[in-house]
C-alpha positions in Angstrom: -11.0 23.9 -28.3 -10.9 26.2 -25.0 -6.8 26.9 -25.9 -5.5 29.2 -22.4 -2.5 30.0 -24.0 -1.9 29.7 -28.1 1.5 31.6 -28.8 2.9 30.4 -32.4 6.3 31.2 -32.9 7.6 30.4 -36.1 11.8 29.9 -35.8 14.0 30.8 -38.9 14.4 27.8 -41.0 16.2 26.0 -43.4 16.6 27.7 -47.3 15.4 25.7 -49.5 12.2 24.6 -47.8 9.1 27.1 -49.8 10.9 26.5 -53.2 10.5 23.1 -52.8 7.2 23.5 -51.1 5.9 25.4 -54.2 7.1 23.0 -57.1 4.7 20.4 -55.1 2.1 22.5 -55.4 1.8 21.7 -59.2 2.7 17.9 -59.3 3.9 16.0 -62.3 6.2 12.6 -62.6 9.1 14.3 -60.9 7.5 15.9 -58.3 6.2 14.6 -55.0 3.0 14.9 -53.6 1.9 16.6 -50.6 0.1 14.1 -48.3 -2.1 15.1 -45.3 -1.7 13.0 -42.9 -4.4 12.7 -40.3 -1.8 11.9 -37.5 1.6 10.7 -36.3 2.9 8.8 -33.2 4.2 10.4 -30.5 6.3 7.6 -28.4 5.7 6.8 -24.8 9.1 8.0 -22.7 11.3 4.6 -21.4 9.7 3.9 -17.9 7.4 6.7 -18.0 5.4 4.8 -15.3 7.9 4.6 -13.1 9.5 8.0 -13.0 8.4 10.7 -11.1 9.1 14.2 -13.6 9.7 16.6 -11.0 9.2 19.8 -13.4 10.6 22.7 -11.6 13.6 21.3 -10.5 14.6 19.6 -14.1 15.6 21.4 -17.3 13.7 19.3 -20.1 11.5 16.4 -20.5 12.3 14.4 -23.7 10.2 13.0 -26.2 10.3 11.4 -29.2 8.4 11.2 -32.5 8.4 10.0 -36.1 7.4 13.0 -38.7 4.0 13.3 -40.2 3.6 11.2 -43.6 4.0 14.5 -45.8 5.2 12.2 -48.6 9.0 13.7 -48.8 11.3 14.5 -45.9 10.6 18.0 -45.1 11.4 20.7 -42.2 8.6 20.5 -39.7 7.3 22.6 -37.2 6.4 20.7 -33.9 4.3 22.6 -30.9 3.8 21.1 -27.6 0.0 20.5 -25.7 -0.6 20.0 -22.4 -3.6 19.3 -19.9 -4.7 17.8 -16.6 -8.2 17.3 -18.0 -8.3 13.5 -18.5 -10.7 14.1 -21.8 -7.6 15.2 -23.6 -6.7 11.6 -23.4 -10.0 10.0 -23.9 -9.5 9.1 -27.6 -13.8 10.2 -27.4 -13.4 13.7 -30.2 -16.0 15.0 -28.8 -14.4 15.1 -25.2 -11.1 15.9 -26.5 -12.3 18.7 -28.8 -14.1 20.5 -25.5 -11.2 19.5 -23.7 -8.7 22.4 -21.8 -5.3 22.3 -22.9 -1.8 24.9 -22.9 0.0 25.4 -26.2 3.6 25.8 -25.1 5.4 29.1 -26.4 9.0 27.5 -28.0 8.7 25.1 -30.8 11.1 22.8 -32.2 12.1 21.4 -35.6 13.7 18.1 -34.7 11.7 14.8 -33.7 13.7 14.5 -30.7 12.2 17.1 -28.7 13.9 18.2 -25.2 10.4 20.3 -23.7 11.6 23.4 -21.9 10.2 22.1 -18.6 10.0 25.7 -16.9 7.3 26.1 -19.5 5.8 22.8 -19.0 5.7 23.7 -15.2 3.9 27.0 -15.5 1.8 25.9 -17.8 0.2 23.3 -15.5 0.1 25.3 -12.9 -2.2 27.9 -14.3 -4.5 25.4 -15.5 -4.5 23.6 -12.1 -5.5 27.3 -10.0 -7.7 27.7 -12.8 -9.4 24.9 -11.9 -9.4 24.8 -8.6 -10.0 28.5 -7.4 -6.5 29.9 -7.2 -5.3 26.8 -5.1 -1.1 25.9 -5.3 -0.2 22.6 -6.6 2.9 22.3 -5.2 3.9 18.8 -4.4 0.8 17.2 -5.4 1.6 14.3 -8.1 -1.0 14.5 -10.9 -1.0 12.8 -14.3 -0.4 15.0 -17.5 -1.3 14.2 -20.5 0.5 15.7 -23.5 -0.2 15.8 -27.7 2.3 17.2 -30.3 1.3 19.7 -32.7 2.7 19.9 -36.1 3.2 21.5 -39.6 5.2 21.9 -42.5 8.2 25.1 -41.3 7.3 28.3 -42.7 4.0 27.2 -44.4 0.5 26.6 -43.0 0.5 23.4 -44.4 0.0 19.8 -43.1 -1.7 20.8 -39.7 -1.7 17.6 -37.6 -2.0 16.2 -33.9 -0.4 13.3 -32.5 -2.1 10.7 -30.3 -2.1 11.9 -26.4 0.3 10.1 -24.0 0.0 10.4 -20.6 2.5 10.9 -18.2 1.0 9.5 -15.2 3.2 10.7 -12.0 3.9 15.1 -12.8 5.1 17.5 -9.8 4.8 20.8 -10.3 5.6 23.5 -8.3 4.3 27.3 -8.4 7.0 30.0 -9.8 6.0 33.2 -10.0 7.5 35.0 -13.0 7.3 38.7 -14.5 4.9 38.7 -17.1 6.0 39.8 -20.9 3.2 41.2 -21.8 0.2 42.7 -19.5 -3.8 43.1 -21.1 -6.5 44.6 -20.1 -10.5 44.0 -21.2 -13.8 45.4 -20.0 -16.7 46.4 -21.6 -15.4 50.3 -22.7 -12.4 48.7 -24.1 -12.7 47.5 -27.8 -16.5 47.4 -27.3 -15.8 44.5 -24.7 -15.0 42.1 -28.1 -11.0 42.0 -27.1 -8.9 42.6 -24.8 -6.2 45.5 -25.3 -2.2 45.3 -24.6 -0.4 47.7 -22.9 2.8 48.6 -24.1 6.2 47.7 -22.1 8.0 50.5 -20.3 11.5 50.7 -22.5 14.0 50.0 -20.7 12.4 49.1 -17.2 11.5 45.7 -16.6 7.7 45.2 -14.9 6.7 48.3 -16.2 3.3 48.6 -18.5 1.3 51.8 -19.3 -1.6 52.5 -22.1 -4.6 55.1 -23.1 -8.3 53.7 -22.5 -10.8 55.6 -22.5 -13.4 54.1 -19.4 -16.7 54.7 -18.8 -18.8 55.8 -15.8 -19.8 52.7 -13.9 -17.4 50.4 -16.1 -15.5 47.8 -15.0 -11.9 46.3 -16.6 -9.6 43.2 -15.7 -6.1 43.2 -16.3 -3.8 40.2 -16.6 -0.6 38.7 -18.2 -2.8 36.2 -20.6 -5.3 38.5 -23.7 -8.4 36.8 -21.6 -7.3 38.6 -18.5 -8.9 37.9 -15.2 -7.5 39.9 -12.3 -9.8 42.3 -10.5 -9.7 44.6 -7.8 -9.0 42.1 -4.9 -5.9 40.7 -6.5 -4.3 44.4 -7.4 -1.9 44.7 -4.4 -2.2 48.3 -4.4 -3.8 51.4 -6.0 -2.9 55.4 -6.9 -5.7 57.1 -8.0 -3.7 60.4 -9.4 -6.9 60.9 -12.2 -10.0 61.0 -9.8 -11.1 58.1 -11.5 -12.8 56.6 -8.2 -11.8 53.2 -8.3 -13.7 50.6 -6.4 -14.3 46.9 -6.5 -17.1 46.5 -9.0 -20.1 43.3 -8.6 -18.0 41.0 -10.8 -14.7 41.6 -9.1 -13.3 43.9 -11.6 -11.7 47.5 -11.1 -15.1 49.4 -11.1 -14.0 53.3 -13.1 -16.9 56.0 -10.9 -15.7 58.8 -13.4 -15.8 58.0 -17.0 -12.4 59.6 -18.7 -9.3 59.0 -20.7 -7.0 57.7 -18.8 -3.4 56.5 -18.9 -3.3 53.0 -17.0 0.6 52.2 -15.4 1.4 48.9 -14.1 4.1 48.2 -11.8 4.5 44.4 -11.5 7.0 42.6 -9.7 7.9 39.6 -8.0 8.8 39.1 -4.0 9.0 35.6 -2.2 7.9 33.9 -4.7 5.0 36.1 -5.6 3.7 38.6 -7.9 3.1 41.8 -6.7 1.0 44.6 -8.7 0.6 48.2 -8.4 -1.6 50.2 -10.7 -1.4 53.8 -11.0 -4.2 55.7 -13.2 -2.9 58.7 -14.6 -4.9 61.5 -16.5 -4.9 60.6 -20.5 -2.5 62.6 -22.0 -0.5 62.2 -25.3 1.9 64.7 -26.9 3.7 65.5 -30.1 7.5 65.8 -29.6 10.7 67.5 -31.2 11.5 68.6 -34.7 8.1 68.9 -36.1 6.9 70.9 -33.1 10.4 73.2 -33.0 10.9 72.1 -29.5 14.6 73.2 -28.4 13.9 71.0 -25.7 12.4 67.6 -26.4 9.4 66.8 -24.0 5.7 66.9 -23.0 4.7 70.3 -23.6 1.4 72.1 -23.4 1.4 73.6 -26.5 2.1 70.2 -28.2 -0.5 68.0 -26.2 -2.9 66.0 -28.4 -6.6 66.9 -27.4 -8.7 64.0 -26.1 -12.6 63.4 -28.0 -15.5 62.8 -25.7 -14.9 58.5 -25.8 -13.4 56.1 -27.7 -15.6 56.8 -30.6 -13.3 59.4 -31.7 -10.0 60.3 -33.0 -7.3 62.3 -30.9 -6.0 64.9 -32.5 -2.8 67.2 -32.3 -2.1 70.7 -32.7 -0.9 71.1 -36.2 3.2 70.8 -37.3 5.1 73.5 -37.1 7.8 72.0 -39.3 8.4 68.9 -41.4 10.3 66.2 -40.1 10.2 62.7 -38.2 7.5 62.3 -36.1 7.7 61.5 -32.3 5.1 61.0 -30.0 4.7 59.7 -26.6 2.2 59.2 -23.8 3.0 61.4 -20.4 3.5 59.0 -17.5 4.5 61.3 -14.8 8.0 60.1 -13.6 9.1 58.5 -16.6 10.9 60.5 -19.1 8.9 60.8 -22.6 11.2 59.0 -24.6 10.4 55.7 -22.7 6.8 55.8 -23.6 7.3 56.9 -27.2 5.2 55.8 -30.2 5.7 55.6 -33.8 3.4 54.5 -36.5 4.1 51.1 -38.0 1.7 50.2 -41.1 -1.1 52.2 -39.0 -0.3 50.8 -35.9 0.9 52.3 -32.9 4.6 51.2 -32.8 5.4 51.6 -28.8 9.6 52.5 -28.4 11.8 49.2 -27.8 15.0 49.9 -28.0 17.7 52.4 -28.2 17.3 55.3 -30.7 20.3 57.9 -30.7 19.6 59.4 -33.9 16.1 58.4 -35.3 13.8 55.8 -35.9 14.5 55.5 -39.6 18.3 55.3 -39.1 18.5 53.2 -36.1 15.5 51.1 -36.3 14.4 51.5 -40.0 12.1 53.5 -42.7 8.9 51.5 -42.2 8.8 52.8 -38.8 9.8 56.3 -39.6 6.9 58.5 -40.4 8.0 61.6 -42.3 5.7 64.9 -41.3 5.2 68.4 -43.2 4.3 71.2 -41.7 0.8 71.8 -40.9 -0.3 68.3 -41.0 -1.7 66.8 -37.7 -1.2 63.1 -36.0 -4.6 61.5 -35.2 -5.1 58.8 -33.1 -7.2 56.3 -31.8 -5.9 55.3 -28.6 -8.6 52.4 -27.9 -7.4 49.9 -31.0 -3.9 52.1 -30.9 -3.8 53.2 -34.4 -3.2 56.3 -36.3 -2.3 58.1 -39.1 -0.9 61.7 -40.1 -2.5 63.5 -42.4 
């Protein structure tokens, strides 16, 4: 299925629920059995013909259900579908299989099921300007049709759908709201096969920065979704401090006339109702900081810069430690100070800074995120999947 938006989010559950999850996994006389269903029932709201769910302006929408036919009362999972494509109600498989729907982002683990309508709201909305070139919705009343999803908590077990049920009068209005997370894709980045997340700005709301390497004549799209589809004509404004040369390229993406690393900032925000966008490209640069470099004073320092390879084929590298101790790193966006673009590596991963650290990462955020450096090892880096290792 062509899913826009499929956020799982798996809430803490009940204790008890995988010990008794793995005893039916070896089934005797005294232990249930795990059923698949194929389905459950999702209940038509009271006078759901007859009332009018004015989405932005309410708080939830209820519905009801019964729980899948596991065979033994269990904790379950439920996610929420939506769509304005009438083949998600068809009952054809075909048509609701090709059919485009939203997965909503909260879940819930009772059958009685108050849907965040905020979420509901947006969600149809996007799918509706998707649809219909960028058009507003607001007002129109449109018939939504809506499928529960669900499994067994804390498992990946017992994957079911409900039937669809249609709620046939829907007003939505448009809302624009600051984005959580901002991508970007384009045919240097990840070889074109995914799109790429830039890391949040800690401690400044609307704020999103990250290394990619771009390539003469390449074009990238940026947007708050990881199939990102903004271009140049709906970026508000630009700053080219990198001599990048950017331009509106033939499929309507930011067209890159100098190939380069460079560091892409993102200032996003929302006025009258609308959300505003300001991208600044920066030179790539990316810097080894503190103890390990005996810096008396912590920051982005020449001596300590990483240096760059020729694309993203390559590792970045530092300058060897001059001491052992914790390493910090952080990428230079000019104005900010280094500590709010700080990295860390996580289980090879880039680990970008998200909360206070007075003393260090392994006290005040934890030994799995603290990377322990000697002296004349180096960080490498590959800033287009963000991973890295010291060695």
């Amino acid at each position: 299925m062509k899913n826009i938006i499929k956020k799982l989010f798996v809430p803490a559950l009940v204790l008890g629920v995988l010990p008794f999850m793995a005893s039916c996994e070896t089934d005797d006389e005294s232990n249930p059995i795990l059923n698949q269903p194929e389905s459950f029932v999702l209940n038509v709201p009271a006078h759901a013909n007859d009332n009018v769910y004015d989405l932005a302006n309410s708080t939830y929408v209820n519905l009801t259900t019964s729980q899948p036919d596991y065979g033994f009362p269990v904790v379950t999972t439920y996610q929420v579908q939506v769509s304005i494509d009438p083949d998600f109600a068809s009952g054809d498989a075909a048509k609701v299989e090709a059919a485009t729907y939203t997965t909503l982002e909260t879940t819930y683990n009772q059958a009685n099921i108050n849907v965040n309508a905020t979420e509901m709201n947006n969600a149809i909305v996007r799918m509706y300007q998707e649809k219909n070139n960028g058009a507003d919705p607001s007002g129109i009343v449109m018939p939504v049709y809506v499928r529960l999803r669900a499994h067994i908590a804390n498992s990946d077990k017992g994957w079911c759908n409900s039937n669809v049920i249609t709620l046939p009068k829907v007003v939505v209005s448009y809302v624009a709201t600051m984005p959580k997370t901002v991508y970007i894709a384009g045919s240097s980045i990840r070889n074109g096969s995914e799109a790429k997340p830039l890391a949040a700005v800690y401690g400044f709301e609307g704020q999103f920065y990250g290394m990619a390497y771009l390539a003469a004549g390449s074009t990238f799209m940026w947007g708050d979704t990881d199939t990102p589809d903004k271009g140049y004509a709906l970026t508000n404004s630009f700053d080219d401090q990198a001599g990048a040369g950017l331009s509106q390229g033939a499929d309507g993406g930011i067209q890159v006339a100098n190939g380069g690393w460079y560091v892409l900032f993102m200032n996003v925000s929302v006025e009258n109702n609308q959300i505003k966008s300001a991208l600044t490209v920066y030179p790539g640069e990316a810097y080894v900081i503190g103890t390990v470099m005996s810096q008396v004073t912590w920051g982005h320092d020449a001596a300590t810069q990483l240096t760059a390879p020729a694309d993203a084929s390559a590792q970045w590298v530092s300058p060897a430690f001059l001491a052992g101790g914790e390493l910090r790193a952080s990428i230079k966006v000019p104005g900010l100070d280094w500590w709010r673009t700080e990295f860390t590596l996580y289980k090879g991963d880039l680990y970008w800074r998200d909360c206070d650290i007075p003393d260090n990462w392994a006290q005040n955020v934890g030994s799995d995120y603290s990377v322990t450096c000697e002296k004349g090892q180096k960080l490498y880096v590959d800033f287009d999947y963000d991973r890295g290792e010291v060695k």
